[in-house]
TILUMKOL-267664 format. One record per residue: x, y, z of N, C-alpha, C in turn; residue in one letter. Coordinates in steps of 0.05 Angstrom, whole numbers, padded with zeros to 5 digits. Layout:
! residues N
SITE n_east n_north   n_up ca_east ca_north  ca_up c_east c_north   c_up r
SITE      X       Y      Z       X        Y      Z      X       Y      Z A
...
! end
This chain:
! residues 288
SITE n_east n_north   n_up ca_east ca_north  ca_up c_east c_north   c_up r
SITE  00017  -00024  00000   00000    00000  00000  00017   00025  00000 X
SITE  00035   00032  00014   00060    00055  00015  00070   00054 -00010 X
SITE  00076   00032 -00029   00086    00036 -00051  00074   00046 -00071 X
SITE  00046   00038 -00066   00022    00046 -00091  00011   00082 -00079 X
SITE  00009   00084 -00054   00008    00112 -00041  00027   00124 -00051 X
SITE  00044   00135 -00046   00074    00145 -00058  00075   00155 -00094 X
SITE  00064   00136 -00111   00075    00123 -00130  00047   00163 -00133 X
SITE  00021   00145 -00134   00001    00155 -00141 -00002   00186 -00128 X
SITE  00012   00191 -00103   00011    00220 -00093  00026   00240 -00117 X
SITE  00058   00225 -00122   00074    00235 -00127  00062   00244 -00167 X
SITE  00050   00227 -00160   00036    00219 -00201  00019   00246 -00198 X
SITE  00002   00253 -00174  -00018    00273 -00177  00001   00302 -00176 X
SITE  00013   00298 -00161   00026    00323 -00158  00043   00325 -00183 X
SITE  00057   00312 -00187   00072    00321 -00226  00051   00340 -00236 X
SITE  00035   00319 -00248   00013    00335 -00272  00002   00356 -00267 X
SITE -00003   00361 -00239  -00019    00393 -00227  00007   00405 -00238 X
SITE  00032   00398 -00229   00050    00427 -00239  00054   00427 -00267 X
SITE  00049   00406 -00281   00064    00409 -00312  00042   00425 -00323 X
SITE  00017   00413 -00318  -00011    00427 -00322 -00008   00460 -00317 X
SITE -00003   00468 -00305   00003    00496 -00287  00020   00501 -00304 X
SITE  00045   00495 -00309   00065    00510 -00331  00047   00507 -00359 X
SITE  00046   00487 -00370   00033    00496 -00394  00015   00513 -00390 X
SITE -00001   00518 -00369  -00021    00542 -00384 -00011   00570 -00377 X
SITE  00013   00569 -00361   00029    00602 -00353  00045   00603 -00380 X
SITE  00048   00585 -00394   00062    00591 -00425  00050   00591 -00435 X
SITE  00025   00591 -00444  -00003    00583 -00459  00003   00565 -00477 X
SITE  00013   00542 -00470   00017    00513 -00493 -00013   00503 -00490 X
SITE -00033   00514 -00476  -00054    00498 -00479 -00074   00512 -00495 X
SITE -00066   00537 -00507  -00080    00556 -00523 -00080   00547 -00550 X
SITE -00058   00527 -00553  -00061    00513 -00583 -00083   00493 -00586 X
SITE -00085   00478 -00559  -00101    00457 -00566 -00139   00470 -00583 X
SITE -00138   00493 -00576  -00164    00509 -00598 -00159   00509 -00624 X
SITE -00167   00495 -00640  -00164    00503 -00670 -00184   00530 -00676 X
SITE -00169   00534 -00691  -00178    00580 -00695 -00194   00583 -00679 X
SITE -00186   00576 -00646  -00205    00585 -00627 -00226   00581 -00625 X
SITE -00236   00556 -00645  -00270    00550 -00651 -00272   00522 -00636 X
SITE -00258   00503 -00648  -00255    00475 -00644 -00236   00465 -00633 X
SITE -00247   00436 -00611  -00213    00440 -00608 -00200   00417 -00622 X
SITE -00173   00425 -00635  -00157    00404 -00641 -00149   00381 -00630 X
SITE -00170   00350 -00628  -00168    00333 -00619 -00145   00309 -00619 X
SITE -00128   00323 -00644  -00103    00307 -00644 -00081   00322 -00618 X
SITE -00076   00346 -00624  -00066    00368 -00604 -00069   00360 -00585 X
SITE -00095   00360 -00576  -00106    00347 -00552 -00089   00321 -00537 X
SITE -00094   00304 -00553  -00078    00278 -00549 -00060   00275 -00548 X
SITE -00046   00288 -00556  -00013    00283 -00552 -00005   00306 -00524 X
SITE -00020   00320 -00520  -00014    00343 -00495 -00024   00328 -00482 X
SITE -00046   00305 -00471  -00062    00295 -00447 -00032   00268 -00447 X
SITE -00022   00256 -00475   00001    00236 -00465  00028   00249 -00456 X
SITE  00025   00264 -00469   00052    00285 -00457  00052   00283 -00415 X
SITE  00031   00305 -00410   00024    00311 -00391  00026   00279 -00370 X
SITE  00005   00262 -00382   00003    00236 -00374  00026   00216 -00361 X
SITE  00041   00203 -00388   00059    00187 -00377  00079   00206 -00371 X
SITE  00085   00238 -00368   00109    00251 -00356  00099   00239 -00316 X
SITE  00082   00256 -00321   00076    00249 -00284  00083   00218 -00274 X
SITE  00070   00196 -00294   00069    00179 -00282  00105   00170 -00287 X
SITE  00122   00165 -00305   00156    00158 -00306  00169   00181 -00289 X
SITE  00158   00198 -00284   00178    00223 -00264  00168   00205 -00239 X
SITE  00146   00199 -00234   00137    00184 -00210  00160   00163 -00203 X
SITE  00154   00142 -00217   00170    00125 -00219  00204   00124 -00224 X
SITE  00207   00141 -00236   00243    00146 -00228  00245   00159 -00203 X
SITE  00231   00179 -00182   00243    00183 -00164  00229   00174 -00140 X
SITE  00211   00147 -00145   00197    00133 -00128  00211   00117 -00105 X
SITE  00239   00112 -00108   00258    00103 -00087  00265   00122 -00069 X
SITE  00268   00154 -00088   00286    00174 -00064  00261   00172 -00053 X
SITE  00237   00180 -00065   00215    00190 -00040  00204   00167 -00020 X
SITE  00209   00148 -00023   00204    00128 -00006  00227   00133  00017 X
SITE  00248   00138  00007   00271    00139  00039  00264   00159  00046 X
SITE  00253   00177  00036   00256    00205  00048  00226   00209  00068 X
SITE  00205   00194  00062   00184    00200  00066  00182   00182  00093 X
SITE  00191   00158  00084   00185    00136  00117  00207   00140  00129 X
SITE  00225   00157  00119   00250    00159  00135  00272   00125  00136 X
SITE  00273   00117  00119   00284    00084  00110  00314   00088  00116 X
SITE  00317   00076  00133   00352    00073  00138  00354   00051  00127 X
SITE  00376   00061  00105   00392    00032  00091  00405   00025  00098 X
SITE  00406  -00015  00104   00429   -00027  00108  00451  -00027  00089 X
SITE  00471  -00014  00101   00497   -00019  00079  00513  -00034  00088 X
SITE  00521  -00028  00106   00528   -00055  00133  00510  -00059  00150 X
SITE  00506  -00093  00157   00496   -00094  00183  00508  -00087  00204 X
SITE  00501  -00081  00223   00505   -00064  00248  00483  -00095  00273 X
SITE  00483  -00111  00268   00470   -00120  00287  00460  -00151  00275 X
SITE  00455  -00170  00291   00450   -00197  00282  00415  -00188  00257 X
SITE  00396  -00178  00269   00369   -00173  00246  00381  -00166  00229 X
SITE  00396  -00140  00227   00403   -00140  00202  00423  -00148  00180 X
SITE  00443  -00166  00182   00454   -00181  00173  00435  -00220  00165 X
SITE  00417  -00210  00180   00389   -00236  00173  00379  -00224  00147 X
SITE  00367  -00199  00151   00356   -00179  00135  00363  -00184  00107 X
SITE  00396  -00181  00114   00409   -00171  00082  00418  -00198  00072 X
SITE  00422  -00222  00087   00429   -00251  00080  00401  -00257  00065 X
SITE  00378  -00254  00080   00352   -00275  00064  00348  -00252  00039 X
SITE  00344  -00226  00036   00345   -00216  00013  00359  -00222 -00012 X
SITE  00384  -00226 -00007   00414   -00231 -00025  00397  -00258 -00032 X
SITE  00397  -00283 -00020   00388   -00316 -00028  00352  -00305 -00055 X
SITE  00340  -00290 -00036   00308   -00289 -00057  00323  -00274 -00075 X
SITE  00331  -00249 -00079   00347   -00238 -00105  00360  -00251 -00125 X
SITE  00364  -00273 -00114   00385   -00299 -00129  00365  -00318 -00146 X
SITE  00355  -00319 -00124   00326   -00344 -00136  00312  -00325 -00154 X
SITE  00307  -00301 -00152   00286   -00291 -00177  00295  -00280 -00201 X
SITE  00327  -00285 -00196   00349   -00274 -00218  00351  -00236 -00218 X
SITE  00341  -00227 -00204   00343   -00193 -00206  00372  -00184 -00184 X
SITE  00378  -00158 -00195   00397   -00145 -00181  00386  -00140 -00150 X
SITE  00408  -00144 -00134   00410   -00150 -00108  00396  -00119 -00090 X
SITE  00369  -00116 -00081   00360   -00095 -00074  00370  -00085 -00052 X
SITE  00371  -00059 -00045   00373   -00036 -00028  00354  -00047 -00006 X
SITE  00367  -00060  00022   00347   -00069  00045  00348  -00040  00065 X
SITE  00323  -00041  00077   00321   -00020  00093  00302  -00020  00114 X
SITE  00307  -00007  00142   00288   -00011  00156  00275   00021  00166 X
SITE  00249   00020  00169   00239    00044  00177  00221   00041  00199 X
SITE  00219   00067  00224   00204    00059  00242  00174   00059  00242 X
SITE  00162   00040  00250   00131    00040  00256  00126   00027  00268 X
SITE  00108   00028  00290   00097   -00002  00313  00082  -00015  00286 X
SITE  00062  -00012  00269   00050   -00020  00252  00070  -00037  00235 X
SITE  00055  -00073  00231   00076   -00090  00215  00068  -00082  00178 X
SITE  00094  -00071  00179   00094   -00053  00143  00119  -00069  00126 X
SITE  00109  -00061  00098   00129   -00078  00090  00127  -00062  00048 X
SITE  00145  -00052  00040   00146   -00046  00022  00163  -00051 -00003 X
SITE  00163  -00046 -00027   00180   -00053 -00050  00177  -00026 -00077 X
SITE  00198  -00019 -00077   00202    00001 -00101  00223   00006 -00116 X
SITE  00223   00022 -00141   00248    00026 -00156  00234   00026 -00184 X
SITE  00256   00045 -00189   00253    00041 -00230  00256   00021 -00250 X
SITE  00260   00006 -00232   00270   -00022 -00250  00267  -00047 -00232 X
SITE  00274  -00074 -00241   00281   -00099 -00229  00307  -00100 -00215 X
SITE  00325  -00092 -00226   00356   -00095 -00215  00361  -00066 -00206 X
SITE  00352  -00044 -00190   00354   -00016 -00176  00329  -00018 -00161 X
SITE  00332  -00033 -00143   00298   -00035 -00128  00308  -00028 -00093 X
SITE  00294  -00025 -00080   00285   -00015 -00051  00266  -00039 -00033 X
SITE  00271  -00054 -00017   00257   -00067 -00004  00265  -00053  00031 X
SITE  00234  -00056  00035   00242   -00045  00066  00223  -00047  00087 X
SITE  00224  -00061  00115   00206   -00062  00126  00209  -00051  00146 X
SITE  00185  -00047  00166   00183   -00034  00200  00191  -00053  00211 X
SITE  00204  -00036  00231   00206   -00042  00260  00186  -00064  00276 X
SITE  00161  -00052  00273   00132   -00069  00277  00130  -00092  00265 X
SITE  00142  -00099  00248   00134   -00124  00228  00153  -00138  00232 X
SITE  00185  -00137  00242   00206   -00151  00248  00195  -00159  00278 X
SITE  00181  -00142  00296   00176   -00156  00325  00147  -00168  00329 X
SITE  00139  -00166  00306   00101   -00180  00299  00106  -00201  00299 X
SITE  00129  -00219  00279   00129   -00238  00261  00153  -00255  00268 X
SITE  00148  -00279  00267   00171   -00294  00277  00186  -00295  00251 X
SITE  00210  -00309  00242   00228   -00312  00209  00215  -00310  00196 X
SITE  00202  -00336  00193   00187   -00346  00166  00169  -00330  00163 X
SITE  00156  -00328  00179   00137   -00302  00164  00150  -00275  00160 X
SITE  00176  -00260  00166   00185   -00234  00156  00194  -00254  00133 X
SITE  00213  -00273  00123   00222   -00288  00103  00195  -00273  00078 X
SITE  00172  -00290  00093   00149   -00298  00072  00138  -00267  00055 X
SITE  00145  -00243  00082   00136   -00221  00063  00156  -00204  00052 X
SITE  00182  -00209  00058   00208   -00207  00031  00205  -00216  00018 X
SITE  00190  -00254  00005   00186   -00252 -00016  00175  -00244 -00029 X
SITE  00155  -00235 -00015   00134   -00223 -00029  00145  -00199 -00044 X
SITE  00145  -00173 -00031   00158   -00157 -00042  00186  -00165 -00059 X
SITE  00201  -00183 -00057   00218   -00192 -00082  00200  -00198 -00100 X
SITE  00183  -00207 -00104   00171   -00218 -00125  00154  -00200 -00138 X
SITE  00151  -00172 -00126   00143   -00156 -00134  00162  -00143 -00163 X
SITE  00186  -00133 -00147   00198   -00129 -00164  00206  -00145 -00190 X
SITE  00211  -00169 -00175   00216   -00185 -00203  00197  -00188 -00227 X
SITE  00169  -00190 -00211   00150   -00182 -00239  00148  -00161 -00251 X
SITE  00160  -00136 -00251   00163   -00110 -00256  00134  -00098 -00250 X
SITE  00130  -00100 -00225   00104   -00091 -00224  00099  -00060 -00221 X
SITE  00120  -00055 -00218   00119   -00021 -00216  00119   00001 -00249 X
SITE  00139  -00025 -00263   00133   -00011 -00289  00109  -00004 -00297 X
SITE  00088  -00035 -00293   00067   -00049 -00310  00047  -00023 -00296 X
SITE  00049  -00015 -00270   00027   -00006 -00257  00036   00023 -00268 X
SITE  00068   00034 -00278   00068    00061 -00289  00058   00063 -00316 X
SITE  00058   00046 -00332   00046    00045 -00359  00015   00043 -00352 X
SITE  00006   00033 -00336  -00023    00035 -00338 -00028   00057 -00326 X
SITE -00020   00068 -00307  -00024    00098 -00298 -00025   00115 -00311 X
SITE -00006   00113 -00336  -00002    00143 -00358 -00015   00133 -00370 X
SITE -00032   00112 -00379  -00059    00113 -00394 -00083   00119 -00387 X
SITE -00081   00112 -00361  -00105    00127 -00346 -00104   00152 -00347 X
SITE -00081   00165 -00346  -00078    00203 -00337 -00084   00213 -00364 X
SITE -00074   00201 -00385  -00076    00206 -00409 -00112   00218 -00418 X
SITE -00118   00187 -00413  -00153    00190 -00418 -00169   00213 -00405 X
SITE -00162   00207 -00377  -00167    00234 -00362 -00168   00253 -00367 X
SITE -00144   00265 -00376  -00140    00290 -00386 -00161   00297 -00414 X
SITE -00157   00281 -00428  -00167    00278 -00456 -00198   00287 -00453 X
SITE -00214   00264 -00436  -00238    00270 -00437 -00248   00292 -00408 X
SITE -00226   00295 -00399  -00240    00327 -00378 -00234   00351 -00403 X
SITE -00216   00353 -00415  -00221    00377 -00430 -00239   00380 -00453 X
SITE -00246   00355 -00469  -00273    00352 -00478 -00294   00364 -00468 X
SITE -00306   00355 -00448  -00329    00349 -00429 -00325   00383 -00428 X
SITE -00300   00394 -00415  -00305    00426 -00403 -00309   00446 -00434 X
SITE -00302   00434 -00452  -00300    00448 -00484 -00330   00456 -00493 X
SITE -00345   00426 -00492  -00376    00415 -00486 -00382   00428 -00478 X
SITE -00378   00440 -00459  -00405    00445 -00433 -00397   00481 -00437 X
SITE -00368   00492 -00450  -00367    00512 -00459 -00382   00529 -00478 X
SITE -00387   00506 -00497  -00400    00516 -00529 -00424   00518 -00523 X
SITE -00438   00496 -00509  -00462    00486 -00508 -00480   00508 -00490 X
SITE -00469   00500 -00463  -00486    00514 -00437 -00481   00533 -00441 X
SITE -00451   00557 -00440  -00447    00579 -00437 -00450   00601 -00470 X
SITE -00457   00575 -00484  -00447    00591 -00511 -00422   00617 -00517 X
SITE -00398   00598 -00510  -00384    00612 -00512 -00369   00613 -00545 X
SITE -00371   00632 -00559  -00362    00625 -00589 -00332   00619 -00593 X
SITE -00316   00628 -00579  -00281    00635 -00588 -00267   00630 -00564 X
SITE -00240   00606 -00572  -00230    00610 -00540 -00242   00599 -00521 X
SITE -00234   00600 -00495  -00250    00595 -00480 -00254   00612 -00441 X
SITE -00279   00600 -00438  -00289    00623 -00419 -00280   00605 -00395 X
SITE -00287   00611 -00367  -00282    00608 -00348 -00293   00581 -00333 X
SITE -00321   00580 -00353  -00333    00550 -00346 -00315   00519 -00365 X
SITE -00298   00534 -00385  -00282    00507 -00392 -00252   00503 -00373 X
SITE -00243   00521 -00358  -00229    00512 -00340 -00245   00492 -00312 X
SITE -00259   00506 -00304  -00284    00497 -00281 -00289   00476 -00286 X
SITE -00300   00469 -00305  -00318    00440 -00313 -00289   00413 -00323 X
SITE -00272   00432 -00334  -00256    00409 -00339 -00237   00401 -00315 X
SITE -00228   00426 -00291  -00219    00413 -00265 -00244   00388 -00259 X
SITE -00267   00394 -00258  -00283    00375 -00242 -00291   00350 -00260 X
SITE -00291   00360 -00281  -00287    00328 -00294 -00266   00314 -00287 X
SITE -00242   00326 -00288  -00221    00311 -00286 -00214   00302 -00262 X
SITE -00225   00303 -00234  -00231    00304 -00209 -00238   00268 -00208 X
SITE -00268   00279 -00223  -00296    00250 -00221 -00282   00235 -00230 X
SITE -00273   00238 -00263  -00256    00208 -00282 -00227   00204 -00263 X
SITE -00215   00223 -00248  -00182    00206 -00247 -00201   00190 -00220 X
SITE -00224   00188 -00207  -00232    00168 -00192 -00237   00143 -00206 X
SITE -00255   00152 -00219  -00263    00128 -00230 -00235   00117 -00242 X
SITE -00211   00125 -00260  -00198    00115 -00270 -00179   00093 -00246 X
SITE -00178   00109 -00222  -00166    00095 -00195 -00190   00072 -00191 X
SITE -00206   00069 -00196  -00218    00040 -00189 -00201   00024 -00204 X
SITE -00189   00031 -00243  -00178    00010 -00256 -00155   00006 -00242 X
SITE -00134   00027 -00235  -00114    00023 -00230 -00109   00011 -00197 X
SITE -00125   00016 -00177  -00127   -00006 -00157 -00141  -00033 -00156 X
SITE -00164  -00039 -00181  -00163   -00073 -00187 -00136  -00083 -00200 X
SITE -00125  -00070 -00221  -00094   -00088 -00228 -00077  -00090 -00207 X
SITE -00080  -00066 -00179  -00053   -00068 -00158 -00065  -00096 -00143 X
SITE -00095  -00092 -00138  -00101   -00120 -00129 -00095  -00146 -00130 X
SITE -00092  -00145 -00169  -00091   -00163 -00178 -00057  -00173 -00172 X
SITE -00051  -00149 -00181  -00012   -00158 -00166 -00013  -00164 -00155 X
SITE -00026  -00164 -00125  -00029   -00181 -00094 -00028  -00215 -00094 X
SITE -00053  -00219 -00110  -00039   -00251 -00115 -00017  -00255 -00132 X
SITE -00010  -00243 -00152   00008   -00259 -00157  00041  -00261 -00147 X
SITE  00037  -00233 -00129   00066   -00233 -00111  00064  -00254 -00085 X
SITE  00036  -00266 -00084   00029   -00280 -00062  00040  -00307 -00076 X
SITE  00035  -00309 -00094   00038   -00337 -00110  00078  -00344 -00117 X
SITE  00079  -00314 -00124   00108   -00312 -00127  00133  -00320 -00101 X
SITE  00118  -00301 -00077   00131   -00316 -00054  00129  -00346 -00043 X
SITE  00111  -00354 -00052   00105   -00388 -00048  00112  -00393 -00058 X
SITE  00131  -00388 -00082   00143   -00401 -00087  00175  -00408 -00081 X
SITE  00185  -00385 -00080   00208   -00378 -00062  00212  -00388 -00039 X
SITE  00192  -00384 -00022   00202   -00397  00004  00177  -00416  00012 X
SITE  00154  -00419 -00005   00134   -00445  00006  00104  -00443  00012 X
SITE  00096  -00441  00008   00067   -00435  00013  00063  -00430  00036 X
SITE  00073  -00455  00051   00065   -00455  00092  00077  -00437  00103 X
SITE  00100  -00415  00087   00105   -00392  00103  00082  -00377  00094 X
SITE  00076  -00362  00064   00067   -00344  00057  00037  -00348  00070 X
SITE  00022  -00369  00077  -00007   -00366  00084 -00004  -00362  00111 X
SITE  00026  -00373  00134   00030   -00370  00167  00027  -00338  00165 X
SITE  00047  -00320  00140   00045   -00290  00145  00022  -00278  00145 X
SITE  00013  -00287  00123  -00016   -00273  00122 -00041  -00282  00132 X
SITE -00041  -00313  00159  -00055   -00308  00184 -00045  -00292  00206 X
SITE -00019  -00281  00207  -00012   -00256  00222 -00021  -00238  00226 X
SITE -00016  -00228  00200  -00026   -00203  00195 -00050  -00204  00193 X
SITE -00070  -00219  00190  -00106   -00223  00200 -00105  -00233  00227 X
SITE -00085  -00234  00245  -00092   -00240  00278 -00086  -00205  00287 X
SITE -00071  -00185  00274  -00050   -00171  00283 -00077  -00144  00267 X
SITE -00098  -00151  00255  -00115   -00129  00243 -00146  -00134  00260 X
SITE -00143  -00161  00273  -00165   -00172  00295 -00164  -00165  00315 X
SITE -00137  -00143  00328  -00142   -00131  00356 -00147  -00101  00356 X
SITE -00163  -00106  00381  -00171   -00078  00387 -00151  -00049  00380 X
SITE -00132  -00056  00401  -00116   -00032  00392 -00098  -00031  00361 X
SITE -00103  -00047  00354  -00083   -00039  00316 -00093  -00016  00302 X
SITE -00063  -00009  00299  -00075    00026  00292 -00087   00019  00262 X
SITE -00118   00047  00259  -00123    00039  00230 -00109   00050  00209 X
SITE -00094   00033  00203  -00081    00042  00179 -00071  -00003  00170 X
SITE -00063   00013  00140  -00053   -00011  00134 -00039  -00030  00148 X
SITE -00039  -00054  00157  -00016   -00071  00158 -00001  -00095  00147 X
SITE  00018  -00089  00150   00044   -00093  00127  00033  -00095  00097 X
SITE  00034  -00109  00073   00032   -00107  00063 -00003  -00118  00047 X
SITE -00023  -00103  00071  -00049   -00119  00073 -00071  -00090  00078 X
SITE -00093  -00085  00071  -00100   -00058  00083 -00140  -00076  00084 X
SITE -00149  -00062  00108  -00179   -00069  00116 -00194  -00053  00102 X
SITE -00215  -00056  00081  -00228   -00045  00074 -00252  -00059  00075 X
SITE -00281  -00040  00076  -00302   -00040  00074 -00311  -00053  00047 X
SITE -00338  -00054  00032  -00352   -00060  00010 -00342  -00030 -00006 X
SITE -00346  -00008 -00006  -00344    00020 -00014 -00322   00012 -00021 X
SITE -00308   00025 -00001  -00274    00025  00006 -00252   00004 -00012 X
SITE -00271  -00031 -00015  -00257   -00042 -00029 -00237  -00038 -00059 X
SITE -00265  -00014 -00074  -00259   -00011 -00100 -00239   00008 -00100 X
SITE -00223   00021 -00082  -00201    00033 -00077 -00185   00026 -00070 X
SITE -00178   00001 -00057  -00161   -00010 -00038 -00140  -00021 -00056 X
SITE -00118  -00024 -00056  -00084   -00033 -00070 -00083  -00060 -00067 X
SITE -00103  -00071 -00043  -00101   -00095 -00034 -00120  -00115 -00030 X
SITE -00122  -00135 -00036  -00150   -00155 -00033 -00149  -00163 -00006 X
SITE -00173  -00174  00008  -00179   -00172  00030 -00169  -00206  00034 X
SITE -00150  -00204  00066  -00132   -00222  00072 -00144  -00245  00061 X
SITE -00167  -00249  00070  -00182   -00281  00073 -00180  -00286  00046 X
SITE -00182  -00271  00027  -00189   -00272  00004 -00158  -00284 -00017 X
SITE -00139  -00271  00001  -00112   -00284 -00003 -00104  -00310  00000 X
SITE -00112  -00309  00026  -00098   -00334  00040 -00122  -00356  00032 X
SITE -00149  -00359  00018  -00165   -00378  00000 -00147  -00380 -00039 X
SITE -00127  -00364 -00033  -00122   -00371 -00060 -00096  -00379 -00060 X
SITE -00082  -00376 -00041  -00068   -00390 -00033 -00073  -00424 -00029 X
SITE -00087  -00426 -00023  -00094   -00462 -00009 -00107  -00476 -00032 X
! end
C-alpha cells in the first residue's frame, strides 16, 4: 500500500505542476483550432505528454521519495544480528528470482509494514518496519520479503506506471472535452475559451481520475496474488499463508492502529474498489 500511495501522490502532484506551466506559457491555447474547435489530435498528444510525464517522473524518483518519506535507513552494513538476517535472506530471494541484489532497509513504525520500489528490477528498494520484524517470527518476515521480491521481479511497478499514464492520459483527454462541451453548449461561448471550460474540466477531471483509480487499484489488487503466489514459491506456501494469518490476527485486535498492515490494508464494500489490496481471507483462500 506505501508503494502504490507514494507512486500515485507523487503521479498527482507532477501533472498539477506540468498542467500549471503549460497554461502560464499558454501551450494549452493551441489545443483550440482557430479558437472554434478544439484540435483533438493536439489534444492527445498534450493529455500523453502531460500523462505518462507524471506517471515515469513518479517512478524514477519513487525510491528517493520512499527513503525520504518513511525515513528508511539503509542497510549498507549490518550493524547488528536482524540486520545481517535482513540482508542474507534478501541476497538468497534476489538470487532465486534472478534480479539485481535490492537496497534493504528498515523504517520505524509499531505497525507490521512492508514495502518494494524502484525504476526497475535490478535498482529496487525493499524495506520493512520495526513493527513487522517484532510482529512476526522468520518465516513469516522471510514470507513477506518474498513477497515484495517478487514484486519487483515481476516488474510490477513498471506495469502499474504504464497503466497509470494511460489512465492520466484518458483523463486528461476526456476532462477537456467534457469542459470544451459544456463551454459551447451551456455557456455559448463562441471563441476561445471562458471560465466554465477551465471549471468544468478541473471537475471532470476530479470525477474520471476516480473512477480511473478504481482501474488502477483492481490491477494493484490483482498484483497481490500474484506476488502472493510468487513468494510461495520462493520460500513455500506454509510460510506465505502463516504471514498472512498474522497479519489477519494482528488487524483482529482492538488496539491496531487503523491504517494498513504490512503489506495488507482493511477495507469495507465501498472502500474495497479503492483498496491496493484484496482482502486477507481472500488471499490466504487462494493461496490453499
Amino acid at each position: 500500500m506505501l508503494r502504490v500511495a507514494l507512486f500515485l501522490g507523487t503521479n498527482i502532484a507532477i501533472i498539477a505542476l506540468l498542467s500549471i506551466t503549460f497554461s502560464i506559457f499558454g501551450i494549452q491555447g493551441l489545443l483550440a483550432e482557430n479558437g472554434v474547435d478544439l484540435n483533438l489530435q493536439a489534444l492527445l498528444v498534450y493529455s500523453a505528454i502531460i500523462g505518462f510525464a507524471g506517471s515515469f517522473i513518479s517512478l524514477l524518483i519513487s525510491k528517493w521519495m520512499a527513503k525520504r518519506s518513511m525515513r528508511v535507513h539503509v542497510i549498507e552494513q549490518a550493524s547488528d544480528a536482524t540486520e545481517k538476517w535482513l540482508l542474507d535472506t534478501v541476497t538468497i530471494l534476489a538470487q532465486k528470482s534472478k534480479i539485481g541484489m535490492p537496497e534493504v532497509g528498515i523504517f520505524q513504525s509499531h505497525a507490521p509494514n512492508a514495502f518494494a520500489t524502484g525504476w526497475n528490477r535490478n535498482n529496487a528498494l525493499v524495506a520493512v518496519s520495526t513493527g513487522l520484524i517484532d510482529a512476526m517470527t522468520k518465516d513469516e518476515v522471510e514470507a513477506v520479503l518474498a513477497h515484495e521480491v517478487a514484486h519487483v521481479a515481476n516488474g510490477d511497478m513498471i506495469t502499474m506506471t504504464l497503466l497509470q499514464g494511460v489512465m492520466n492520459t484518458f483523463v486528461i483527454f476526456l476532462s477537456r472535452i467534457i469542459g470544451h462541451t459544456v463551454d459551447r453548449v451551456v455557456f455559448k461561448v463562441e471563441r476561445g475559451h471562458g471560465p466554465a471550460f477551465w471549471i468544468v474540466s478541473i471537475i471532470a477531471e476530479v470525477i474520471l481520475g476516480f473512477l480511473a483509480m478504481t482501474i488502477t487499484m483492481w490491477f494493484s489488487r490483482y498484483r497481490e496474488f500474484r506476488a502472493d503466489a510468487g513468494a510461495a514459491n520462493l520460500v513455500g506456501k506454509h510460510k506465505m499463508r502463516a504471514a498472512l494469518i498474522r497479519l489477519q490476527s494482528n488487524q483482529a485486535k482492538p488496539d491496531m492502529p487503523d491504517e494498513m498492515a504490512a503489506f495488507a490494508i482493511n477495507a469495507g464494500k465501498v472502500q474495497k474498489l479503492f483498496s491496493s489490496h484484496p482482502p486477507l481471507e481472500d488471499r490466504i483462500r487462494a493461496l490453499e
